[in-house]
N, C-alpha and C positions, 0 to 999 in steps of 0.2 A: 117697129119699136124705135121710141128713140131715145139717140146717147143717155149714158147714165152716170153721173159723177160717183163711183164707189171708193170708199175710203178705207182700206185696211192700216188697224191699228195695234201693234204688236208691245206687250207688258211683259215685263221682269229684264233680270238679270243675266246676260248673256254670260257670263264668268263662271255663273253658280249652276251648276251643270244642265238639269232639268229645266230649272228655271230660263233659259234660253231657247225653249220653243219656239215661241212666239216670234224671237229673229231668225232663228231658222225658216220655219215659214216664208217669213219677208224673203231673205235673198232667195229660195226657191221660183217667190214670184215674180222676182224682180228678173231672171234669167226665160221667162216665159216670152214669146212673143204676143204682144198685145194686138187686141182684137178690133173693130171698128163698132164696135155697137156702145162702150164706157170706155170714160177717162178716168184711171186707176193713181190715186195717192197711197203710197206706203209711209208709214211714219211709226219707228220706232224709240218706245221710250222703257224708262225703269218703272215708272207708274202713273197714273193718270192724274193730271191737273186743270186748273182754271183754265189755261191754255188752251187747252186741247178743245173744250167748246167752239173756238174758233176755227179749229179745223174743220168742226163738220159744219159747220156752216152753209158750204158750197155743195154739199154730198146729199145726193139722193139716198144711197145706201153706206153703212158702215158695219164693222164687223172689227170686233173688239176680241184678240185674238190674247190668250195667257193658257199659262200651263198650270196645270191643279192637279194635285196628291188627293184630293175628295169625290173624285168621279170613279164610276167600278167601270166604266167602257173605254175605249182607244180615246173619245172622243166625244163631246157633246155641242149641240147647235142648239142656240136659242135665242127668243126675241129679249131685247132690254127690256125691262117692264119702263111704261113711264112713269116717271115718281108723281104720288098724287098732293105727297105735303113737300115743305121744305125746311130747308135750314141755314141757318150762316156760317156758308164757305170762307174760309181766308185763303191769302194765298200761300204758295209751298204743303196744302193740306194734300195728300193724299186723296183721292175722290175715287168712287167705285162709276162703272159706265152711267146706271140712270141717272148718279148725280151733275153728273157731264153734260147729260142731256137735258135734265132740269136748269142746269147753269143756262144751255142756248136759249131755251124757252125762257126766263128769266132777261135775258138781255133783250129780248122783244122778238125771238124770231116763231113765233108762236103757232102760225099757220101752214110754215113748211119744214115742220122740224123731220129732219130726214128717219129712213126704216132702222133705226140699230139693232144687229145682233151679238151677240158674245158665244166666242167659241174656245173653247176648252178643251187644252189637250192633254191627256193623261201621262203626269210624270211622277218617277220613284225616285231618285238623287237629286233633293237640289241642294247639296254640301258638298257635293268633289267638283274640283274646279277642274276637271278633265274631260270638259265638254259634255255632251247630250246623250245617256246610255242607252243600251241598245234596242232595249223594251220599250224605251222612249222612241229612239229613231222608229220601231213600227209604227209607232201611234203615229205621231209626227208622218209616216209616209200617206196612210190612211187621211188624214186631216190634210193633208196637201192636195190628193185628189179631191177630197170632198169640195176644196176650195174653188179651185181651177174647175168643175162640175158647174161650182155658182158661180162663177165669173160666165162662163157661159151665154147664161140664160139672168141676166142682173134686174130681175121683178120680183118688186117684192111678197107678189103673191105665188109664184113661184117657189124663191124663198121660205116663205111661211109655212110653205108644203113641207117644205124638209128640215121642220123642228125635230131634233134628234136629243132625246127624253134621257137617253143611256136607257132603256130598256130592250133597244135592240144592237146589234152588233154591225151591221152594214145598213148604209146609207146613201142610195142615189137618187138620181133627178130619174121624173119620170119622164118619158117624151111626152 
């Protein structure tokens, strides 16, 4: 197989307790030692913008990581849909990931627009500014293996195998 540019992208606010997942995650990754098969970007932000099309740019794989009060599991895995209409972005606009992706497509990069997924990790506090709660830290530890699972093995057919619906409760890579 060869190298794979993956790009983890981590959303919210690290102050607002829950809402800090997503950089949790990152520095877990960032303490990982990295493997020879992909070249790993971590970029954390408060919310997605125009910008950020530019990131993936270069990325074969991305994975748009945020923390959600709307999911019933620790955790969810899923592909970005690609958006099939469009609209007029400005900037400083909040974007959700497909529009991100439709941004890249849009700038001309049409033919190699990289695998996006968005991953979801189940929180209850995001109003106490006393970091990430504890019911959270489970989730968050599950969604760290899941991660480190797909860094593994960075295809996106692979990948694709392990959409995680929230209908089930565990989620690994098959060999």
């Amino acid at each position: 197989m060869s190298t794979r540019r993956v790009l983890l992208i981590a959303l919210g606010d690290a102050t607002k307790g829950d809402e800090g997942l997503g950089a949790a995650l990152l520095r877990r990754c960032r303490e990982q030692p990295i493997a020879g098969r992909w070249w790993l970007s971590l970029i954390g932000d408060a919310q997605l913008q125009i910008e950020h099309a530019v990131d993936l740019q270069i990325n074969d794989l991305a994975v748009f990581i945020e923390a959600s009060a709307d999911i019933a599991t620790p955790f969810e895995f899923a592909p970005v849909a690609r958006p099939d209409g469009h609209r007029l972005v400005t900037p400083g606009e909040t974007l959700t990931p497909s529009e991100v992706l439709h941004t890249l497509w849009t700038i001309g990069q049409r033919e190699s627009l990289p695998h996006c997924y968005r991953l979801s990790i189940q929180g209850h506090s995001f109003l106490q500014k006393k970091g990430i709660s504890s019911q959270a830290q489970e989730h968050l530890d599950a969604a760290t293996a899941f991660v480190l699972k797909l860094l593994d093995e960075p295809d996106p057919e692979r990948w694709n195998a392990q959409v995680h619906d929230g209908h089930e409760t565990a989620v690994s890579l098959n060999a």
